[in-house]
C-alpha positions as CSV (number, residue, x, y, z in Angstrom):
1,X,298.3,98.2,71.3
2,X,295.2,97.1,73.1
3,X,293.3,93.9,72.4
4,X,291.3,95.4,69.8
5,X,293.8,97.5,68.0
6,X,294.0,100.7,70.6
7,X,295.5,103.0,68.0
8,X,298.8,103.8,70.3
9,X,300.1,104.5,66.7
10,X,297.4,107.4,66.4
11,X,298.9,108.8,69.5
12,X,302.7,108.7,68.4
13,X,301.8,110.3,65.3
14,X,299.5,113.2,67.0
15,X,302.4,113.2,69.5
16,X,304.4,114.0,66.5
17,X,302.7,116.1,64.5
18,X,301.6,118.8,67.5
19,X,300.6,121.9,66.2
20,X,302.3,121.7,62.8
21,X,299.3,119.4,61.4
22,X,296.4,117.4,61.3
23,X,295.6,113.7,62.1
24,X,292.5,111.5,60.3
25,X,292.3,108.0,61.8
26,X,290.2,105.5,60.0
27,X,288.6,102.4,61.9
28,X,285.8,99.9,61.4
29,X,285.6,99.0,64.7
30,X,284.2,102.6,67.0
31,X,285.9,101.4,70.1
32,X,289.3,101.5,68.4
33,X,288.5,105.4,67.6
34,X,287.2,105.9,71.1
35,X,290.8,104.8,72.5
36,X,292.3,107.1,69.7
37,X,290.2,109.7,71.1
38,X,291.0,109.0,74.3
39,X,294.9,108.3,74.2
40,X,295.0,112.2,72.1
41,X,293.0,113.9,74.7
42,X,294.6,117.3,75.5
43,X,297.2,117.4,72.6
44,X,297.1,120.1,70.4
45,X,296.8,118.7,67.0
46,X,293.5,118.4,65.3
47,X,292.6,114.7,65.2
48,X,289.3,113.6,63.0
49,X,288.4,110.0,63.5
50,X,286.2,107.8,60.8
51,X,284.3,104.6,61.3
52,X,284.2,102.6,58.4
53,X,285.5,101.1,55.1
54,X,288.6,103.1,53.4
55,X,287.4,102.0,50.7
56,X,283.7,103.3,51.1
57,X,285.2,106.7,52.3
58,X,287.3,107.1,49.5
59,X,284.2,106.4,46.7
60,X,282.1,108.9,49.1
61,X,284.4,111.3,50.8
62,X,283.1,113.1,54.2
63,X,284.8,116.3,54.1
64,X,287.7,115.3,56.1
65,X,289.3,113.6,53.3
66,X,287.4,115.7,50.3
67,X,289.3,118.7,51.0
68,X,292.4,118.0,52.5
69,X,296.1,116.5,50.9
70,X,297.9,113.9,52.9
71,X,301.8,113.9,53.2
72,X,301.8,110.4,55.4
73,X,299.7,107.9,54.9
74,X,299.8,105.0,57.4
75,X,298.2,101.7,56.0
76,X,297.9,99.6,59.3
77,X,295.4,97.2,58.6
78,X,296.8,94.4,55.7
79,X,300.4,93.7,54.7
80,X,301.5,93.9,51.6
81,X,303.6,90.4,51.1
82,X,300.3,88.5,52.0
83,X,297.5,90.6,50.4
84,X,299.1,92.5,47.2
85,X,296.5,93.0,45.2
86,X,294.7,95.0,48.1
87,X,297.5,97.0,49.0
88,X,297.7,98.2,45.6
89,X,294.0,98.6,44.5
90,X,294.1,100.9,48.0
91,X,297.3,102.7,46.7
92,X,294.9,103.3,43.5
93,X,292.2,104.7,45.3
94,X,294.2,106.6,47.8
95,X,296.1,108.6,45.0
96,X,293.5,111.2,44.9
97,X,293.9,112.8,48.8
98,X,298.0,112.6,48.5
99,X,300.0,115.3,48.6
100,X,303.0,115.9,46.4
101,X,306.3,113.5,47.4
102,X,303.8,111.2,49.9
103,X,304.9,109.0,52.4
104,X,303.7,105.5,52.6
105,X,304.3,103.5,55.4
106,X,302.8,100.2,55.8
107,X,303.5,96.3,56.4
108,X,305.0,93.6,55.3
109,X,305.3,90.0,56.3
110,X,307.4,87.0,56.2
111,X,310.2,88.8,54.2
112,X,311.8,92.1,53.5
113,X,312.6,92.0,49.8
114,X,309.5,92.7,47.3
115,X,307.4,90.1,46.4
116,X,306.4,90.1,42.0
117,X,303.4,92.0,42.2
118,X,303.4,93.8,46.0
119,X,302.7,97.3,46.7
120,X,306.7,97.5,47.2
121,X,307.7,96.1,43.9
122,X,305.7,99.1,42.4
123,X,306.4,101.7,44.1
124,X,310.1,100.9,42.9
125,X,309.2,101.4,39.0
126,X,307.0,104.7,40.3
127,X,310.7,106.0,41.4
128,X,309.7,105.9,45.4
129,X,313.0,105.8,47.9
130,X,312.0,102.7,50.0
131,X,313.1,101.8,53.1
132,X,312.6,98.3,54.8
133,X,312.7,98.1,58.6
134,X,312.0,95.1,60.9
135,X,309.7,96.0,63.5
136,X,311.2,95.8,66.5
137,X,309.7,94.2,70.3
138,X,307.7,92.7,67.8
139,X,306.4,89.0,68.6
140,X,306.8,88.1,65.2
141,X,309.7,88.7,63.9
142,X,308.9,88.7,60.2
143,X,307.1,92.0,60.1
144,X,308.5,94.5,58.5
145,X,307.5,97.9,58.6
146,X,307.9,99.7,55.0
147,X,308.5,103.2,53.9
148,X,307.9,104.8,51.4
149,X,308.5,108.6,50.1
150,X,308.0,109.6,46.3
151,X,311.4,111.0,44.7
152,X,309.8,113.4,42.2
């Protein structure tokens, strides 16, 4: 990742995806987006990139996210362990743009195991498979990278 976030992630996914889908990236910060934009150049999946708030996109939705149903969601930006409440207020508001059986994949800090009251903890009683990986090469080594996938 570069200094200001870089979205390397943005590429691996597009790299991933290819022809078979669709990529929306969400930043505050534009120069983030432009090294999305830059790091996709010449692949063939369709990559839409947003400045601003998730939150405010959600409440208002540019047509990106009004008419489409995400099967991954990547939540990069706050870890669940250390902000619960967040994660889960944005799990709320994200519910409307995902597709049947989601995946979630997102962060989590200092331990593994669900903290009473995370995102993870939750998602557990709403009958999601759940699988906890550390995140490797990484300089701390209590993040974890969680993920998520809906049974039903």
């Amino acid at each position: 990742e570069h200094i200001a976030g870089g979205h390397r992630t943005t590429q691996a996914l597009t790299e991933a995806v290819m022809k078979d889908g669709s990529i929306v990236t969400i930043d505050q910060n534009p120069l983030c987006l432009e090294y999305s934009r830059y790091y996709c150049r010449g692949l063939p999946t369709p990559l839409a990139t947003l400045s601003g708030r998730i939150e405010g996109l959600l409440r208002d939705p540019p047509i990106e996210l009004s008419d489409e149903r995400f099967n991954l969601v990547l939540l990069h930006h706050i870890s669940d362990n250390s902000q619960p409440d967040t994660l889960s207020a944005l799990y709320d508001s994200l519910r409307g743009i995902l597709a049947p059986k989601p995946c979630l994949v997102f962060q989590s800090l200092h331990d593994p195991l669900p903290h009473r009251g995370s995102l993870q903890e939750r998602l557990i009683r709403e009958d999601f498979d759940l699988r906890i990986m550390p995140i490797e090469n990484a300089t701390d080594v209590t993040r974890f990278l969680v993920v998520a996938v809906e049974k039903k």
